[in-house]
Residue frames relative to the residue before (quaternion, step in Angstrom):
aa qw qx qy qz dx dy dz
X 1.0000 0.0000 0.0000 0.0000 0.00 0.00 0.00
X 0.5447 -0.5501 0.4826 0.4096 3.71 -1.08 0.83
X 0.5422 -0.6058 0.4841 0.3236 3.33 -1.53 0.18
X 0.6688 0.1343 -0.2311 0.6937 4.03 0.88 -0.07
X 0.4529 -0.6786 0.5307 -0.2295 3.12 -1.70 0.91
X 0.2737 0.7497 -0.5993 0.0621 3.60 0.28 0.73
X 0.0041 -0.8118 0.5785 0.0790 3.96 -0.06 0.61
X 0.8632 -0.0904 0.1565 0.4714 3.56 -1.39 1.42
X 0.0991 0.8114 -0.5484 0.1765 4.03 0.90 1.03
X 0.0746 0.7089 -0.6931 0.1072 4.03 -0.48 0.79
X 0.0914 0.6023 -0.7799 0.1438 3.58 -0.98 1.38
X 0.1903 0.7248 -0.6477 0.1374 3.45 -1.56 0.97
X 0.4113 -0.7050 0.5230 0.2457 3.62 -0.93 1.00
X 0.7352 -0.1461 0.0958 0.6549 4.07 0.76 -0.07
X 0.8094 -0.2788 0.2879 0.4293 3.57 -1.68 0.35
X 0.8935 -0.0007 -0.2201 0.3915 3.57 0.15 -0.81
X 0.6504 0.4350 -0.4501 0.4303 3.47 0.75 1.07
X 0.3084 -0.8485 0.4068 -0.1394 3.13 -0.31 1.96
X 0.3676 -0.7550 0.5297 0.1198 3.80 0.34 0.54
X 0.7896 0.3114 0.3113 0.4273 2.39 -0.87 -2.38
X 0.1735 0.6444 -0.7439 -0.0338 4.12 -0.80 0.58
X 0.9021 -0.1294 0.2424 0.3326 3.49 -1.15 0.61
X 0.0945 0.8598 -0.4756 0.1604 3.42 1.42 0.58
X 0.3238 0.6556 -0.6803 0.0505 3.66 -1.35 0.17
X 0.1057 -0.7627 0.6356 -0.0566 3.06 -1.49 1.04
X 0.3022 -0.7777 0.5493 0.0464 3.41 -0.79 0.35
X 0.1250 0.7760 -0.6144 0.0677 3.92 -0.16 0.88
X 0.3762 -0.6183 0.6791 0.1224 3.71 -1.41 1.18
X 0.5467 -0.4916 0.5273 0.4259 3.50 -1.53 1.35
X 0.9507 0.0705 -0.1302 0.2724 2.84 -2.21 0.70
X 0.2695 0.6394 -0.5492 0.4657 3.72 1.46 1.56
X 0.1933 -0.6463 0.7227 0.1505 3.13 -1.88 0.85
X 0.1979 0.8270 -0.5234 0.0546 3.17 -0.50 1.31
X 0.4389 -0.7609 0.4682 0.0954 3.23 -1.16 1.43
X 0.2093 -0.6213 0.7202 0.2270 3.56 -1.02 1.16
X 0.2254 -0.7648 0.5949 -0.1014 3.53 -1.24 1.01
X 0.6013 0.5248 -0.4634 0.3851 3.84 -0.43 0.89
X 0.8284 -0.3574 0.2928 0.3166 3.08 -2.39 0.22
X 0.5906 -0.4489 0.4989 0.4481 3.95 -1.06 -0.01
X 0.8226 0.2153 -0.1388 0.5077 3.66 -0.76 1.30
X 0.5610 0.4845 -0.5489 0.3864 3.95 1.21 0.41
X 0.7552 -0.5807 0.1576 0.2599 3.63 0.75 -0.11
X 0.5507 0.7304 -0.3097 0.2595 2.58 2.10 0.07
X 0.5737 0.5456 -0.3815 0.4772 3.72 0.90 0.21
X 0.6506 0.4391 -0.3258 0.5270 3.38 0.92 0.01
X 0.5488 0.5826 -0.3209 0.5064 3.37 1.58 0.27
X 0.5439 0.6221 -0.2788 0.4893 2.95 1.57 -0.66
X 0.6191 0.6535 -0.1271 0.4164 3.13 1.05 -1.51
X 0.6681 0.4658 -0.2590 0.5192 3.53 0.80 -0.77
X 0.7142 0.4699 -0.2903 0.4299 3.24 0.96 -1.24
X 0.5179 0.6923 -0.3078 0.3970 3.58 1.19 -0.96
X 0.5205 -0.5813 0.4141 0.4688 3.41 1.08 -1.78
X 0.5923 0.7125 -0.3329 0.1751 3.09 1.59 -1.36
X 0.7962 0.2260 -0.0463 0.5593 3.06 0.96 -1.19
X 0.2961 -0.7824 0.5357 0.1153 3.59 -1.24 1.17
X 0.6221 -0.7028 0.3150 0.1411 2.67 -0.58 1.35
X 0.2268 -0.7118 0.4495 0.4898 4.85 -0.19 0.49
X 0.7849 0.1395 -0.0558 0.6012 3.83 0.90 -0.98
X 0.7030 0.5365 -0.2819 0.3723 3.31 -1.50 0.43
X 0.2577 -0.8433 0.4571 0.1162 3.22 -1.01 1.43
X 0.1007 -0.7769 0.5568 0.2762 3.77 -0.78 0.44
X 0.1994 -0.8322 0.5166 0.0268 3.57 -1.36 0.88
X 0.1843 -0.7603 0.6089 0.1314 3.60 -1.17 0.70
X 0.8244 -0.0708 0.1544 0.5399 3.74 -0.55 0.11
X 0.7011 -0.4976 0.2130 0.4641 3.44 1.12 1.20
X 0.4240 0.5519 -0.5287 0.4858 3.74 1.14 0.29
X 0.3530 -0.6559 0.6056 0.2802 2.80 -1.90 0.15
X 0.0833 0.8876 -0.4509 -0.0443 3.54 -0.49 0.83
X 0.0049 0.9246 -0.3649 0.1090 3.22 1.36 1.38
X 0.8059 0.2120 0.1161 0.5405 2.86 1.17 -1.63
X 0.5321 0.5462 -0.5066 0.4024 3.89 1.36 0.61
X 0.6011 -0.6487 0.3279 0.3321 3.13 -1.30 1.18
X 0.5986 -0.5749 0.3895 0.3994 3.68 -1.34 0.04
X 0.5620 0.5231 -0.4337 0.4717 3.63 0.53 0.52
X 0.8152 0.3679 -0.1670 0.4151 3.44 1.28 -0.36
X 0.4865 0.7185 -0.3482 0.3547 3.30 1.98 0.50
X 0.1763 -0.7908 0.4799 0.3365 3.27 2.09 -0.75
X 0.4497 0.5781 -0.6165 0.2889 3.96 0.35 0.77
X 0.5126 -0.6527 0.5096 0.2271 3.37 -1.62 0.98
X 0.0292 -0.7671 0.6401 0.0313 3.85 -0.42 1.02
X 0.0656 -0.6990 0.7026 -0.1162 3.24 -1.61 1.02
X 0.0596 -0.8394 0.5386 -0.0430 3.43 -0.24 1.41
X 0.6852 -0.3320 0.3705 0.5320 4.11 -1.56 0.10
X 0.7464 0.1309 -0.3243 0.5662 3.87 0.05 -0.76
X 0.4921 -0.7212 0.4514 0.1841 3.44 -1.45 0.91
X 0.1676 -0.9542 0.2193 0.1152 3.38 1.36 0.25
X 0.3951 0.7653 -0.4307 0.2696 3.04 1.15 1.10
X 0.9335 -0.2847 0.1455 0.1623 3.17 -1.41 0.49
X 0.0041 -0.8483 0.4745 0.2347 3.46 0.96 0.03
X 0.7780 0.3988 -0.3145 0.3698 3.64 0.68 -0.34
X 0.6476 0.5588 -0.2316 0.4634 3.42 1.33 0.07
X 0.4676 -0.6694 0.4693 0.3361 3.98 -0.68 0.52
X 0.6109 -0.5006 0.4106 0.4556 3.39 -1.39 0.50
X 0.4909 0.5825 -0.4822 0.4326 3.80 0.95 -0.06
X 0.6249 0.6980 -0.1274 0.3257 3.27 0.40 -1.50
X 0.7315 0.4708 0.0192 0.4929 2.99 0.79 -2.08
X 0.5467 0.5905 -0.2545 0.5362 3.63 1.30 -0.59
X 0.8716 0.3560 -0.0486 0.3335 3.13 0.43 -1.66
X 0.2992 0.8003 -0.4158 0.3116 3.26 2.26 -0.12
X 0.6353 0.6042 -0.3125 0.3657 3.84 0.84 -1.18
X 0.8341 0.2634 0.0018 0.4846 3.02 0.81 -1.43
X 0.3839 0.6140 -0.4300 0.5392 3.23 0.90 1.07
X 0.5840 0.5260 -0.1617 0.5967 3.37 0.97 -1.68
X 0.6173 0.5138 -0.3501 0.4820 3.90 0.59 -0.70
X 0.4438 -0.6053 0.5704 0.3335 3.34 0.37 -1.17
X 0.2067 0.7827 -0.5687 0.1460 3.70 0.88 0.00
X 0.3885 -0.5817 0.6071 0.3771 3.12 -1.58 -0.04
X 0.5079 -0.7407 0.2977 0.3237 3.40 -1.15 0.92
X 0.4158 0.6512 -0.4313 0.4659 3.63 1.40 0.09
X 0.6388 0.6401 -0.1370 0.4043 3.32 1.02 -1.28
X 0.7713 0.4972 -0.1081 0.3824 3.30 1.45 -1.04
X 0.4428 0.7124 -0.2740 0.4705 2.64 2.20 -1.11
X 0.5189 0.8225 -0.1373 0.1880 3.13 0.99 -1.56
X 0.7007 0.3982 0.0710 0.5877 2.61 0.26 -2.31
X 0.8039 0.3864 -0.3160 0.3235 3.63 0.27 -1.00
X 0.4451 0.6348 -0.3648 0.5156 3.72 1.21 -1.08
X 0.7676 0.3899 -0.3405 0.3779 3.65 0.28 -1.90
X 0.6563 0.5825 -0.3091 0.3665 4.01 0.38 -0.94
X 0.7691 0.3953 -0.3527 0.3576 3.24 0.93 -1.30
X 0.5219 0.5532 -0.5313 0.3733 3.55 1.51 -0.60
X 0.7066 0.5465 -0.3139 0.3219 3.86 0.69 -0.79
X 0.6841 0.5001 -0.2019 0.4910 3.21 1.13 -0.38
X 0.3938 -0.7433 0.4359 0.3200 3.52 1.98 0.02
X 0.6442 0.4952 -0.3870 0.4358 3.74 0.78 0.78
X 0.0672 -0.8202 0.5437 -0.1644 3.46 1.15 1.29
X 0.8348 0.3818 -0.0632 0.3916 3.03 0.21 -2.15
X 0.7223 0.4024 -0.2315 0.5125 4.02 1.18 -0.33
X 0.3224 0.7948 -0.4878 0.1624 3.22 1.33 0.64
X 0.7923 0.1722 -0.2527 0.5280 4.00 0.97 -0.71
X 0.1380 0.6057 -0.6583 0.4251 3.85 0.70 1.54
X 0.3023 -0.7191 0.6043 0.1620 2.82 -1.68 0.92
X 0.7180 -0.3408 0.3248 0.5126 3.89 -0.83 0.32
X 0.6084 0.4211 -0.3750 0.5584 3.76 0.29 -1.03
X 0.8875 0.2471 -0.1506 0.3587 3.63 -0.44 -0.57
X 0.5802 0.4790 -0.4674 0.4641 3.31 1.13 1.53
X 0.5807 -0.5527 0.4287 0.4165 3.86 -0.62 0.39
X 0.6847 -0.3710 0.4964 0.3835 3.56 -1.39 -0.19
X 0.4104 0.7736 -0.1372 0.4629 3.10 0.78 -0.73
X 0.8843 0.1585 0.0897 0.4300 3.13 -0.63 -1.80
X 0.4586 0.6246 -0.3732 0.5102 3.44 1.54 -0.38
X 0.5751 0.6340 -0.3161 0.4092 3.39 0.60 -1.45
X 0.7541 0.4596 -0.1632 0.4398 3.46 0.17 -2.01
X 0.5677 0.4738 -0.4448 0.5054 4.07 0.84 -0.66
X 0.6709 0.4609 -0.4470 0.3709 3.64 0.49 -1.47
X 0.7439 0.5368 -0.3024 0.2587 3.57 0.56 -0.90
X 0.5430 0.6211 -0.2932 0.4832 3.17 1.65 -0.99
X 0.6316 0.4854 -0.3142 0.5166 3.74 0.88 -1.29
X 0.7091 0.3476 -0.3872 0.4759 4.04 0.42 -0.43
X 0.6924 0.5527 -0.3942 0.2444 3.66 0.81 -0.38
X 0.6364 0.7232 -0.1057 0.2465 2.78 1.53 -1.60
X 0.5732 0.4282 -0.3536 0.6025 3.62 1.83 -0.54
X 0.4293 -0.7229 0.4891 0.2321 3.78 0.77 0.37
X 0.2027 0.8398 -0.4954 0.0903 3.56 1.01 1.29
X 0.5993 -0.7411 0.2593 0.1558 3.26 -1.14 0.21
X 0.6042 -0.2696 -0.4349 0.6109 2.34 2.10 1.04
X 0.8426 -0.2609 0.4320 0.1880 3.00 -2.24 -0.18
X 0.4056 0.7024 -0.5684 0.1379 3.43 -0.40 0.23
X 0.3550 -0.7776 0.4998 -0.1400 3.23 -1.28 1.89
X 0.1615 0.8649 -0.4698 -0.0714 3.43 0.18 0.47
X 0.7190 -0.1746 -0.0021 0.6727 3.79 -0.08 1.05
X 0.4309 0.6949 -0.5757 -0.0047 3.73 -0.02 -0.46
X 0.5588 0.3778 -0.5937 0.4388 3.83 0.39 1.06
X 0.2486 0.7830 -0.5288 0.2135 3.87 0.60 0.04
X 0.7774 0.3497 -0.1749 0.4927 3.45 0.65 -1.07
X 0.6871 0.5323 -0.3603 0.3388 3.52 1.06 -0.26
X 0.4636 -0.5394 0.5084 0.4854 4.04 -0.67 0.88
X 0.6545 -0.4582 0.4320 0.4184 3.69 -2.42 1.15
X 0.7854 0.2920 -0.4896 0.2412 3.99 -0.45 -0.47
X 0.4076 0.7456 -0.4144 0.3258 3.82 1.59 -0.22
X 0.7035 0.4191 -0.2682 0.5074 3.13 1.01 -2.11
X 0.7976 0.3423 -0.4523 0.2052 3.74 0.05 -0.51
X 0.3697 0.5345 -0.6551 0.3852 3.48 1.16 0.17
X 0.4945 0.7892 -0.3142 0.1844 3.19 0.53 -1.95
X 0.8166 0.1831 -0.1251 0.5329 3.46 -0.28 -1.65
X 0.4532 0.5281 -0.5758 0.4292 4.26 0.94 0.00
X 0.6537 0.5022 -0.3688 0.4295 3.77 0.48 -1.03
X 0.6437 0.4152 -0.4150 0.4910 3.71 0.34 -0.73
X 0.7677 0.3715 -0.3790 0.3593 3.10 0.03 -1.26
X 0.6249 0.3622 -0.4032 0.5620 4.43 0.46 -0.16
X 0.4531 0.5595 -0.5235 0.4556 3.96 0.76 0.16
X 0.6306 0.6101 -0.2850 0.3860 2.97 0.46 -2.08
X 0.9008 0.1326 -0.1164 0.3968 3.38 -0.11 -1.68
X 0.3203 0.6835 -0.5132 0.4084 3.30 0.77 0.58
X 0.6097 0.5086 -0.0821 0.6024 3.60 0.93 -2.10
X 0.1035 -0.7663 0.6006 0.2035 3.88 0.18 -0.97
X 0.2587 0.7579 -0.5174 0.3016 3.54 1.62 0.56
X 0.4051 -0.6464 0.5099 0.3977 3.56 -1.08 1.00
X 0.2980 -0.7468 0.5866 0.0970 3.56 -1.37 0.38
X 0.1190 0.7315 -0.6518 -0.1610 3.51 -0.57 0.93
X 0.1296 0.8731 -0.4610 -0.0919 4.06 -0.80 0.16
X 0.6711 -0.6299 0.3544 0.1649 3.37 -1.35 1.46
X 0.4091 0.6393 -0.6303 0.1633 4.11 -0.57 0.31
X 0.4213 -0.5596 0.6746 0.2328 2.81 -2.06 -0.10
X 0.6483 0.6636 -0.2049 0.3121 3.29 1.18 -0.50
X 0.2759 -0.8423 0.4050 0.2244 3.77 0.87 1.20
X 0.8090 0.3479 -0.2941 0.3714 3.91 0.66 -0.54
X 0.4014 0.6982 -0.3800 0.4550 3.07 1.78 0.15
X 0.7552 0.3851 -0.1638 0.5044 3.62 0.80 -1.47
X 0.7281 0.4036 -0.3564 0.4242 3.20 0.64 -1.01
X 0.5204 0.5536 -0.4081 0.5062 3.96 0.97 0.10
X 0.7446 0.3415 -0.2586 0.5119 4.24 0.98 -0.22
X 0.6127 0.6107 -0.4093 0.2900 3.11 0.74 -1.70
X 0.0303 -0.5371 0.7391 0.4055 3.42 -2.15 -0.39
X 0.6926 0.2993 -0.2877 0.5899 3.82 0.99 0.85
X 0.0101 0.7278 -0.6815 -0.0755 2.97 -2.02 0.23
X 0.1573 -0.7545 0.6327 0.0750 2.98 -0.99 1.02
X 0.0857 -0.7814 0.6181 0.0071 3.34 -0.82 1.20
X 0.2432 -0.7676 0.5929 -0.0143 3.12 -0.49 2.12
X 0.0191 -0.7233 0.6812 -0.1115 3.91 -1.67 0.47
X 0.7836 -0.3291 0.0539 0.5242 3.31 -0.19 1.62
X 0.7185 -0.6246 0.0558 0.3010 3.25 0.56 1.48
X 0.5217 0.5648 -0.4413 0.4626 2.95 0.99 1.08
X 0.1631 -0.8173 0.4607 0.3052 3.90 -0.74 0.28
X 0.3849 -0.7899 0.4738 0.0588 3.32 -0.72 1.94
X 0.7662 0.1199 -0.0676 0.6277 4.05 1.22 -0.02
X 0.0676 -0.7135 0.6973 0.0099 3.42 -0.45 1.14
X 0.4469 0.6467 -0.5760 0.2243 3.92 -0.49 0.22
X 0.7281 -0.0487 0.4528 0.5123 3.42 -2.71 -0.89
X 0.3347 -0.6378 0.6131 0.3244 2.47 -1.81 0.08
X 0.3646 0.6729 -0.4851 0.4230 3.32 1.23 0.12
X 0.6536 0.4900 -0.3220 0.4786 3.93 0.84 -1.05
X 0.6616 0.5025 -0.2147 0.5135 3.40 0.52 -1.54
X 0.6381 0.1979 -0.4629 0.5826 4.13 0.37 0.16
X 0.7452 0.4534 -0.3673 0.3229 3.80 0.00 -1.22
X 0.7776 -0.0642 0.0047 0.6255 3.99 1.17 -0.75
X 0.5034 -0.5331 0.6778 0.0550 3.13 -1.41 1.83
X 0.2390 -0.6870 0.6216 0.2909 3.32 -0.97 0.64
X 0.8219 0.3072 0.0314 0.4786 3.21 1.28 -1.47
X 0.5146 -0.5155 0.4524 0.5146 4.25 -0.82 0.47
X 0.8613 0.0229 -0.3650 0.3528 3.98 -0.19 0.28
X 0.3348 0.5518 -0.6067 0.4640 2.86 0.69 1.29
X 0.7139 0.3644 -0.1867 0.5680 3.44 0.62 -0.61
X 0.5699 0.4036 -0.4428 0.5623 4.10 0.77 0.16
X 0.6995 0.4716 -0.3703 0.3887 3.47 0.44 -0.88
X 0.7778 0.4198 -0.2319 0.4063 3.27 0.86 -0.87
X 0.7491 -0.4710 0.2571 0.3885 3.55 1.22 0.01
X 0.3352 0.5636 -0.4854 0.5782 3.74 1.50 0.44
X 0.1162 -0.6685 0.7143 -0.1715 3.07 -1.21 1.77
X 0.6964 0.3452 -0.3027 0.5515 4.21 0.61 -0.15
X 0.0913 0.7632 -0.6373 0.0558 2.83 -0.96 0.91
X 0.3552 -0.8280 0.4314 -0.0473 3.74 -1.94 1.14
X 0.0096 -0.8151 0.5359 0.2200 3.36 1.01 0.28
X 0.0458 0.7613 -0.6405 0.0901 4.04 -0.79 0.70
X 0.3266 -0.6894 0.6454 0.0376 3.14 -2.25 0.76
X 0.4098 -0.5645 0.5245 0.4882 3.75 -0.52 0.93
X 0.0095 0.5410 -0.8361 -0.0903 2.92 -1.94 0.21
X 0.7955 0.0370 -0.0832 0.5990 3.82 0.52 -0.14
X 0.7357 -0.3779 0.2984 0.4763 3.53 -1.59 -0.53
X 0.8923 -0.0642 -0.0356 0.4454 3.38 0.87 -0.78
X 0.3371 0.6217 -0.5191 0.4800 3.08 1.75 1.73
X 0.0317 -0.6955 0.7026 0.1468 3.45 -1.20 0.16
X 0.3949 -0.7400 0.5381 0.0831 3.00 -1.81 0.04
X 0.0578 -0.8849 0.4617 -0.0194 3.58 -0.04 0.98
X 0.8601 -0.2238 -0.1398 0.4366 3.73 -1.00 1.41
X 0.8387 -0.3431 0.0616 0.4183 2.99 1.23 1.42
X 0.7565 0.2640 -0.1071 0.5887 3.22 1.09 -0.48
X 0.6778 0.4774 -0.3164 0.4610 3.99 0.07 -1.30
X 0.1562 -0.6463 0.7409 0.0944 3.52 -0.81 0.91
X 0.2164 0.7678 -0.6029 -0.0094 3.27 -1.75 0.68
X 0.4652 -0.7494 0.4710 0.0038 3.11 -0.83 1.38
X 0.1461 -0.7640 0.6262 -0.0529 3.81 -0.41 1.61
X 0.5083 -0.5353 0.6592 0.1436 3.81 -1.28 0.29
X 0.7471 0.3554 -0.2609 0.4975 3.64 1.44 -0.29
X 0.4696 -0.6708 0.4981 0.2854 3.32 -1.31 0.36
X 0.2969 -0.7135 0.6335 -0.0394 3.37 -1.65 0.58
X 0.0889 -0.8615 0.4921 0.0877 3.40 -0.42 0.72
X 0.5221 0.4342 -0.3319 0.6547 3.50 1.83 -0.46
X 0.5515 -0.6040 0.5485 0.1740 2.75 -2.02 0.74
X 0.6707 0.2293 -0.3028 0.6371 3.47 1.54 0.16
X 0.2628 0.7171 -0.6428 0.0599 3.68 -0.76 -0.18
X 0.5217 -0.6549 0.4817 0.2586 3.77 -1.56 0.06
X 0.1192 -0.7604 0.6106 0.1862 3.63 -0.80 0.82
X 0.4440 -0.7293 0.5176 -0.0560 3.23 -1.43 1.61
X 0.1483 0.7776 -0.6104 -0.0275 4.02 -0.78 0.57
X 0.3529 -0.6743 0.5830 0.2844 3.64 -1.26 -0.05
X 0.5757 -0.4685 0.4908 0.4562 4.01 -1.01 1.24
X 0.5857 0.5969 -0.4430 0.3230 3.63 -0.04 -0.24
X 0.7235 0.6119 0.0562 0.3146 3.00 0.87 -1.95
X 0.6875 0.5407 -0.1114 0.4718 3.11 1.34 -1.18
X 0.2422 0.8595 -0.4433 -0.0777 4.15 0.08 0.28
X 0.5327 -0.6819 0.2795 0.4161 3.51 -0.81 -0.18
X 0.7020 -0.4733 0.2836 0.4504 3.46 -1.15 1.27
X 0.1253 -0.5757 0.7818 0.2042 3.33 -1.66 0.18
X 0.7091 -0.4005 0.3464 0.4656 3.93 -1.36 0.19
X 0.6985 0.5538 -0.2279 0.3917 3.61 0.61 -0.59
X 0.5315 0.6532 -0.2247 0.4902 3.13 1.57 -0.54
X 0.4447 0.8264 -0.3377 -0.0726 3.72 -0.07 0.30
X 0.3398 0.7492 -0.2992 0.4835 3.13 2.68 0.37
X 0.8059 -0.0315 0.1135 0.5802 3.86 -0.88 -0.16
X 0.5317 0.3909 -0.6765 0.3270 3.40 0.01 2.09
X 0.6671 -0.5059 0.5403 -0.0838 2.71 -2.02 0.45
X 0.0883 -0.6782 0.7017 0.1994 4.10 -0.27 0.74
X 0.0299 0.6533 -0.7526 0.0770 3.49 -1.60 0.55
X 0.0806 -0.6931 0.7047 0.1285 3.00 -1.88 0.60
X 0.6706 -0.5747 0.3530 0.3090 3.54 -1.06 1.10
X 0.1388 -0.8536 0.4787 0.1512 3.61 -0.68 0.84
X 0.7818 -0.1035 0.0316 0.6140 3.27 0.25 -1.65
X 0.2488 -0.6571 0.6805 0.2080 4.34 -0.58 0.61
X 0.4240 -0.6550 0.6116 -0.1312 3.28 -1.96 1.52
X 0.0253 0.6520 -0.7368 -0.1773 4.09 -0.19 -0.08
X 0.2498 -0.7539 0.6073 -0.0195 3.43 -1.44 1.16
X 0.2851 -0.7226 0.4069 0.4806 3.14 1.79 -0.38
X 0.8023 0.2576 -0.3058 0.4432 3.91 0.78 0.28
X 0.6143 0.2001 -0.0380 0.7623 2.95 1.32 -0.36
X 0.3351 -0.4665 0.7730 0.2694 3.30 -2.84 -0.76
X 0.2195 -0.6622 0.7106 0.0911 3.18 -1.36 0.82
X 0.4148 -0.6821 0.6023 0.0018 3.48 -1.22 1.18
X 0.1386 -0.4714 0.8688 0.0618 3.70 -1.77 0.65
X 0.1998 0.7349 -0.6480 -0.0093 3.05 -1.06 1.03
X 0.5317 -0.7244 0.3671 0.2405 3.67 -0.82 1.00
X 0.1490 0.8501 -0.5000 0.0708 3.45 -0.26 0.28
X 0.6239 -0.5197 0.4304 0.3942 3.71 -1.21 0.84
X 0.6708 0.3640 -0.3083 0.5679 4.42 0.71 -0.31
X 0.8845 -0.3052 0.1745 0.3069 3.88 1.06 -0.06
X 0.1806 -0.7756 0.3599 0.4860 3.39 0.18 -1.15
X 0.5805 -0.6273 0.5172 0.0444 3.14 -1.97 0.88
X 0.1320 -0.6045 0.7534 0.2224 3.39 -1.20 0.39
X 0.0163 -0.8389 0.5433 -0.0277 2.91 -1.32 0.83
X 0.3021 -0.7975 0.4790 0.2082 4.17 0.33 0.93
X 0.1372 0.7198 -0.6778 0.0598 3.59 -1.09 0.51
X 0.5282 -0.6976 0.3889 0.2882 3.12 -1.25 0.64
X 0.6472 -0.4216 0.3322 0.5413 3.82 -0.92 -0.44
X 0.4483 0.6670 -0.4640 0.3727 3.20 0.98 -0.66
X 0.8488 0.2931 -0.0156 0.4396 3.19 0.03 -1.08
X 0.1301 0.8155 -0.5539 0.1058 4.19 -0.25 0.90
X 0.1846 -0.7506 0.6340 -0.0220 3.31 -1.30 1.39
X 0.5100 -0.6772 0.5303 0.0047 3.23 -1.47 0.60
X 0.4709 -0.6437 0.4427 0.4098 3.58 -0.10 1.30
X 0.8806 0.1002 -0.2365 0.3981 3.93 -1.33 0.58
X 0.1852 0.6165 -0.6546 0.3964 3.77 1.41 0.86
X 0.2117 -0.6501 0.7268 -0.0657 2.77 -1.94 1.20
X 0.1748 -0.7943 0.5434 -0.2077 2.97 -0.52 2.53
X 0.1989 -0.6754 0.6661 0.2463 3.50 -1.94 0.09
X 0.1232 -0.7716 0.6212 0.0598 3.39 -0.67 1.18
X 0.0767 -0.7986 0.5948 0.0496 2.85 -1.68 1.25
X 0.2336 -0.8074 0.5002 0.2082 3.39 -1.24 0.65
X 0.5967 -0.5505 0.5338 0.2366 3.14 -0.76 1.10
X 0.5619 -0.7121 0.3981 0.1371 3.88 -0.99 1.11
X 0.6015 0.5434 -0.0210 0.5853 2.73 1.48 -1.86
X 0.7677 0.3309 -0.1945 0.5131 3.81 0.79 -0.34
X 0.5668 0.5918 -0.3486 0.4549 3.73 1.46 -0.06
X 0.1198 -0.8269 0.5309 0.1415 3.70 0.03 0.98
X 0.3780 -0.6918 0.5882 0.1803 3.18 -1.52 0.00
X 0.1567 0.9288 -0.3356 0.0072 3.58 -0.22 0.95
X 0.2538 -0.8612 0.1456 0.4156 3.41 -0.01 -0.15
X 0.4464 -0.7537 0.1263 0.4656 3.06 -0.32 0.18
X 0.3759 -0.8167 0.4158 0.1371 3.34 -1.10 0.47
X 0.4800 -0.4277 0.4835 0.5940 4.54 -0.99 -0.52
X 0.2932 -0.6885 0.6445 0.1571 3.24 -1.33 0.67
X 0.3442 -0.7412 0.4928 0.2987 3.59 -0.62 0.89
């Protein structure tokens, strides 16, 4: 059995305001795993259960085969780190560290310990008797973490806590957790909305959508195949295909275009998915999965142009380099590459 546990989870404020649907998740000691989605799909209130805050109406939640559905949140020992960093304003990052274990009862040799050993790991040796006021965003951050690490809980839980920090902060930022993390081997579950954030730590992702999680996987899977259409909007799939089997791995689009994916389908209808990247223009040899188009609106990307192109199934974004420059009402063949045409299904769109 995995080491955390979410089994058949149902959280809801009255009949028609559903949370939680039948949730379950599954996390392996010493995993970073990212709850992932839009504002309102549920994944912070997942947190919440796990935390304690909220009790769950159906459904059991587990740690190392315990059952820790119903123990209060002072007695789960998990490290929490939220967006505001809530520390102490009157106490030193020493202080602040050792707040956890104090409240325990530690001995104070014992504390020294633990604290001395965390801050060297946490790279806050030298800022140990600074007070909050007189540390960067940044360095706040790293105390909040140190204070959740330092009672050696059993797990992690992150909710946004780089939100407040400017874009070159958060990526130092989430590098440090993530070599904390696996330093500590402490399992890790953490909250964002931010897909290049998570998918840059995680060794999972759970991509959640009105409270349910539609793609548990890598992130390597979860960018390369969408199981589902917002799994694949959220992550950045801009073409879409509505198709019909015609074969094992032919389909058939507005009746006529036949196209042929490298993925599988079990429904006799489902959508086939590409990235502007993905998409190039026919050469003569090319005569499977293309596409007449005529050039619509042109983009400067600063590496490339991105295309609207018109076409008889819709229109396309399409990426090309500089190398290569078209002209609003050029008349193109696009081709899609087999191996790069997903299958997905379709899905509610939040």
């Amino acid at each position: 059995m995995a080491y955390m546990n979410l089994k058949n989870i149902d959280v809801s404020y009255d009949k028609k305001n559903h949370i939680l649907k039948n949730l379950n998740l599954e996390v392996e000691e010493g995993e970073f795993v990212s709850l992932l989605g839009p504002s309102g799909c549920g994944k912070t209130t997942t947190l919440r259960v796990i935390a304690g805050f909220i009790e769950p109406k159906a459904g059991k939640f587990l740690i190392d085969e315990a059952d820790m559905t119903h123990v209060s949140v002072n007695k789960r020992n998990f490290g929490l780190v939220f967006q505001s960093y809530a520390l102490f304003p009157h106490l030193s990052v020493y202080e602040n560290i050792a707040f956890g274990l104090k409240l325990r009862k530690i001995k104070k040799l014992i504390i020294k310990s633990k604290v001395e050993n965390i801050l060297t790991v946490c790279g806050l040796t030298d800022l140990a008797n600074r007070f909050p006021n007189q540390l960067s965003g940044g360095q706040r951050q790293r105390v909040a973490l140190a204070r959740a690490l330092v009672i050696e809980p059993k797990l992690l839980l992150l909710d946004e806590p780089l939100s407040n920090l400017d874009a070159k902060l958060r990526i130092n930022m989430r590098m440090e957790i993530k070599r904390i993390q696996k330093q500590l081997g402490i399992t890790t579950l953490f909250v964002t909305h931010d897909q290049e954030e998570c998918f840059s730590i995680s060794d999972k992702v759970a991509v959640m959508n009105k409270g349910v999680i539609e793609q548990y996987d890598t992130p390597e899977n979860i960018y390369q195949k969408p199981k589902t259409e917002f799994v694949a909007r959220f992550i950045g799939f801009e073409n879409f295909i509505n198709l019909k089997r015609s074969g094992e791995q032919s389909f058939i689009a507005d009746n006529q275009n036949i196209f042929y994916s490298d993925g599988f389908s079990d429904k006799e209808e489902c959508l086939g998915t590409i990235r502007p990247d993905d998409i190039h223009i026919a050469n003569g040899e090319q005569t499977e999965n293309t596409i007449d188009g005529i050039i619509g609106v042109r983009t400067f990307l600063g590496k490339g142009y991105q295309y609207q192109v018109e076409t008889k199934l819709g229109k396309f974004l399409v990426n090309l380099s500089t190398d290569i420059l078209m002209n609003e009402a050029d008349k193109i063949k696009l081709f899609f590459p087999r191996n790069k045409l997903v299958l997905i299904d379709k899905s509610e769109i939040e």
